[in-house]
Wavefront OBJ file of the C-alpha trace (Angstrom):
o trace
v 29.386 48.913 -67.096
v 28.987 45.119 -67.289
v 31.686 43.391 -70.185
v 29.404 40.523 -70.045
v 26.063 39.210 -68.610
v 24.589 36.332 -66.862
v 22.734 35.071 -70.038
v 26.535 35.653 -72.516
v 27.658 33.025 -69.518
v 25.126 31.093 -69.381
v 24.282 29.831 -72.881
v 28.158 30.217 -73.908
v 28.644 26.210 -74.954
v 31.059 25.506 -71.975
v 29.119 26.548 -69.777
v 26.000 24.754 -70.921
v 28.437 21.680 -71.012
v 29.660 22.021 -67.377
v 26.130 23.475 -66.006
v 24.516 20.751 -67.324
v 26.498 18.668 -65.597
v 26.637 20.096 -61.726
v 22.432 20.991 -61.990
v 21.495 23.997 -64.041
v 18.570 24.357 -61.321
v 20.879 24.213 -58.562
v 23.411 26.959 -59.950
v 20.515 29.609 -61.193
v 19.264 29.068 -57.462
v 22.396 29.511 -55.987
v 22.621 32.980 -58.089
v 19.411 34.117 -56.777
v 20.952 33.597 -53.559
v 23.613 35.444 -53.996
v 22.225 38.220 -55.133
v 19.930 38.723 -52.542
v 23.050 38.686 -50.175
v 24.481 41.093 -52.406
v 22.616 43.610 -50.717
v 22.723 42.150 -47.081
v 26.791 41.876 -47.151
v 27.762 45.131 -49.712
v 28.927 42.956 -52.503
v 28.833 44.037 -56.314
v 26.100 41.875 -57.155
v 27.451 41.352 -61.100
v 30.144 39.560 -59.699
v 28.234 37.377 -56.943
v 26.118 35.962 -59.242
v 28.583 34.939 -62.151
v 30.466 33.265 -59.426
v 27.575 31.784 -58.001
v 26.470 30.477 -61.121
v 29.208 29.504 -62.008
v 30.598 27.960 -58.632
v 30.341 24.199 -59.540
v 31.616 24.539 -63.223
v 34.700 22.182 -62.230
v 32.467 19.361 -61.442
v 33.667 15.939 -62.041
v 31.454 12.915 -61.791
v 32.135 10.535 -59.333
v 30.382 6.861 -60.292
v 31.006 3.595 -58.861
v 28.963 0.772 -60.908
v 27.183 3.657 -63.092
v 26.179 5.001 -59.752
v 26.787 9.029 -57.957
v 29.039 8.068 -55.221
v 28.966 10.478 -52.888
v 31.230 9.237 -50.423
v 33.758 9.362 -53.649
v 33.030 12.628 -54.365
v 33.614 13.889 -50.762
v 36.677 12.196 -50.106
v 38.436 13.202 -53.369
v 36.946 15.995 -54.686
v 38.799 19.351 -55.980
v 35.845 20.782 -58.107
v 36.774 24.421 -56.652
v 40.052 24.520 -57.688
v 38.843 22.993 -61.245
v 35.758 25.164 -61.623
v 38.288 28.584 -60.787
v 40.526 28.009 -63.222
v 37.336 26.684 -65.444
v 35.401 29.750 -65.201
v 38.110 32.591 -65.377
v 39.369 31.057 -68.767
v 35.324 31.157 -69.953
v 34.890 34.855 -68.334
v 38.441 36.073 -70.364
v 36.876 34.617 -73.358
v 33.366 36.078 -73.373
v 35.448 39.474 -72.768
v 34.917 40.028 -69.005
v 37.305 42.627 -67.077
v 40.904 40.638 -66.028
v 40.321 41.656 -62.614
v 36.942 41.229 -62.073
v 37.062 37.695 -63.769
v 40.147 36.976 -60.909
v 37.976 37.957 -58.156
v 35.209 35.694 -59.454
v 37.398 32.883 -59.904
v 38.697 33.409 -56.108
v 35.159 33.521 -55.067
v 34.752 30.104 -56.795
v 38.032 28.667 -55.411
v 36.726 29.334 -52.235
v 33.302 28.848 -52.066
v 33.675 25.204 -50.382
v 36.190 23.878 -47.606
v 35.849 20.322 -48.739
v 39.761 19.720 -50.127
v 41.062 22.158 -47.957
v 43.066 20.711 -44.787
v 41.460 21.796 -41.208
v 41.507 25.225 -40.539
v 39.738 28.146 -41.141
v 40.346 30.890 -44.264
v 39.845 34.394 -43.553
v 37.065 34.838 -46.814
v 36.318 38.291 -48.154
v 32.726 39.709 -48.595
v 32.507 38.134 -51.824
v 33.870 35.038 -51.618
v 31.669 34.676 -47.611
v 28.486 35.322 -50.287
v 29.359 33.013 -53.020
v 29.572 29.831 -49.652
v 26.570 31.175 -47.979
v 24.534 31.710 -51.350
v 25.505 27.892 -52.012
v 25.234 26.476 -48.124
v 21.303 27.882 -48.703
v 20.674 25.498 -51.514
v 22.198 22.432 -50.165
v 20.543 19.417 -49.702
v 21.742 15.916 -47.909
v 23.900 13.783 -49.800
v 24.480 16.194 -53.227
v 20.872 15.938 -53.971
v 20.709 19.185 -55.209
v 22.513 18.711 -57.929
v 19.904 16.471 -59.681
v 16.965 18.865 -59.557
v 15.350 19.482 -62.847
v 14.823 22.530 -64.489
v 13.841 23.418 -68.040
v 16.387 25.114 -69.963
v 13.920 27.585 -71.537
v 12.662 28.701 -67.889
v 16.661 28.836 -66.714
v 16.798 31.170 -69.466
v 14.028 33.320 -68.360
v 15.099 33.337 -64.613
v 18.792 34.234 -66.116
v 17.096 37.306 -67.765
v 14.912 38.062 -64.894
v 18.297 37.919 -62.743
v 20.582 40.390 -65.341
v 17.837 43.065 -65.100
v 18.011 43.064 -61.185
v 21.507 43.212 -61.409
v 21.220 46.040 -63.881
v 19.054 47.861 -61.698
v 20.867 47.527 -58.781
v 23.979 48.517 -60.620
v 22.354 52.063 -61.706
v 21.063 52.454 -58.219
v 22.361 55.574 -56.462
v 22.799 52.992 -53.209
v 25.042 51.036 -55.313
v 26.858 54.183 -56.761
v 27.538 55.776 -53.242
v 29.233 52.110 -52.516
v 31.447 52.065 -55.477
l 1 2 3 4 5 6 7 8 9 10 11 12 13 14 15 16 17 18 19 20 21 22 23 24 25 26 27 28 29 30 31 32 33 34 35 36 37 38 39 40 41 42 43 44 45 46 47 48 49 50 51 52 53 54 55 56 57 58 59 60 61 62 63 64 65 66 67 68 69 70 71 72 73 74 75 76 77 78 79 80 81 82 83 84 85 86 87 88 89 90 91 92 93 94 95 96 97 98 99 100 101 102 103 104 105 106 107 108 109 110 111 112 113 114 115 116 117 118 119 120 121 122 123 124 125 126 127 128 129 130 131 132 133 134 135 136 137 138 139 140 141 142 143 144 145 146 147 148 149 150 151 152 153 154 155 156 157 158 159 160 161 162 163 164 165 166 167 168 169 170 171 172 173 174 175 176 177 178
């Protein structure tokens, strides 16, 4: 049973604050990404896409002159550690599960290597989805953070994106993995 849904999330008034802010079009795409590798890598695909739309809720904006710098960003940037912390506090609140709100917020923590020092992390299945479900909607220098999307058509691709996760969820696939 699912505590809370995509669409509690996403028009709860922090999120809409901090969405708004990282590119509402670039976090519902990233959740359609993740939930298509959902299926590919085994994942529960409730908790993919809350922490894929959520993964960029810690966001801070980084201007120079009234200008995105990007080299800013890149070089000082903690937004996972921000957005994890961010996002389980929102999930407790809307009444998710404790530990299924910790496992999103882990996915979120470690969906990007950018302030972590060199090395490699050993990520599990759902955390792996969460980066590869954001790497897919990437584009050169953080532009994909300024697409546009209306927020009445987010809404509707939210919906659409709750009822696939509801079916998949009541799939006998899904039951013989849980």
């Amino acid at each position: 049973m699912r505590h809370v849904t995509l669409l509690d999330i996403f028009t709860h008034p922090i999120a809409k604050k901090y969405l708004t802010r990282s590119g509402v079009a670039h976090a519902v795409s990233v959740a359609y990404h993740a939930f298509r590798l959902s299926t590919r890598y085994n994942v529960n695909p409730d908790l993919a896409t809350k922490a894929a739309l959520l993964h960029d809720i810690g966001h801070y904006e980084w201007y120079t002159d009234g200008q995105w710098d990007y080299e800013k960003y890149k070089k000082n940037d903690i937004h996972a550690i921000k957005g994890a912390e961010r996002a389980h506090k929102l999930l407790i609140r809307l009444g998710e599960e404790p530990q299924a709100a910790k496992e999103i917020a882990l996915a979120i923590l470690l969906h990007t290597d950018s302030y972590l020092p060199e090395g490699t992390i050993h990520q599990r299945p759902l955390q792996k989805v969460v980066k590869l479900a954001d790497e897919a909607d990437e584009e050169p220098g953080g532009k994909h953070h300024y697409r546009q999307m209306d927020y009445a058509l987010a809404v509707k691709k939210i919906e659409e994106l709750d009822q696939n996760v509801e079916r998949i969820l009541g799939s006998e696939q899904f039951k013989q993995l849980g």
